[in-house]
N, C-alpha and C positions, 0 to 999 in steps of 0.2 A: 564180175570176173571177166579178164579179158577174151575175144573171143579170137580162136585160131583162125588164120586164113590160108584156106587149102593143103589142110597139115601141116603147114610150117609158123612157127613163132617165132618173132623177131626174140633175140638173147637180152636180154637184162643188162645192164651197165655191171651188175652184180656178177654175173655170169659169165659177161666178158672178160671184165679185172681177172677175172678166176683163171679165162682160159689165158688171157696175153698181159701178164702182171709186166709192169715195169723193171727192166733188167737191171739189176743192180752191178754193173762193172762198166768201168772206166770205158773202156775199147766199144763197149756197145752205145752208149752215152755218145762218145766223142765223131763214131759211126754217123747217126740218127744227127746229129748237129752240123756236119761235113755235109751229109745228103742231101739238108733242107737248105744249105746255104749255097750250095754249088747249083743246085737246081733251082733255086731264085736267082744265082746269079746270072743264068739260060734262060731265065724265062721258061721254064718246064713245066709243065703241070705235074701230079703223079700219074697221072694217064699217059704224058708222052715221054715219063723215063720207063716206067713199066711196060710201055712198046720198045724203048729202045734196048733193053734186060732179057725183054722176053717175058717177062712174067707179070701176073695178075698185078692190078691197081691196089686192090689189097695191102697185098705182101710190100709194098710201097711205102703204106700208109704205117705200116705195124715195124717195118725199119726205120722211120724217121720219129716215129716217136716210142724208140726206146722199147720197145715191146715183141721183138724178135730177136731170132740168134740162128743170122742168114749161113748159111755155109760159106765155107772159105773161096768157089769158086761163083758163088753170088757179089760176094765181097770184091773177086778178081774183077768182074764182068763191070761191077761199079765203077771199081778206080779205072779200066779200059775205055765205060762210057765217057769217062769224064777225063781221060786223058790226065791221068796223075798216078801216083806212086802208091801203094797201096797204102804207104807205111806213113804217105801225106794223107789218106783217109783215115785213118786209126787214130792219128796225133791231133790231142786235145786243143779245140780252138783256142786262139789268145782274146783275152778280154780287150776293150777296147783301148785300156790303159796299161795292157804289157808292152 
């Protein structure tokens, strides 16, 4: 049996899926795929957009891959960091042969 360290145990892969399942809609998808590509195209870590947001490295990690459902003024503060349209962060990327 695992043993706890200092009352806290790390969550289960099981546990987590549970708590942050993969969003199932378009807008959040196309969100998560805008994020990780505008912030490689900056060279960003999710450390130095999550400073430039304001918010934990986390909530970072759980936006880009599809596993949140940031508020609409998260969403705003994005498309501001990154200087674009909101409705250019929503809009599903094109493949490399559209």
């Amino acid at each position: 049996m695992a043993r706890k360290q200092a009352g806290k145990q790390k969550p289960t892969n099981k546990a987590f899926r549970k708590r942050f399942p993969p969003r199932d809609s378009a807008a959040v998808r196309a969100l998560a795929a805008n994020v990780r590509r505008l912030g490689k195209e900056r060279d960003w870590s999710q450390d130095q957009l999550a400073a430039e947001l304001e918010i934990e490295q986390n909530a970072v990690s759980l936006i880009e891959n599809a596993r949140s459902n940031p508020t609409i003024l998260v969403v705003e503060e994005i498309a501001r960091v990154f200087d674009i349209g909101l409705a250019e962060l929503l809009e599903a990327p094109r493949g490399k042969n559209a």
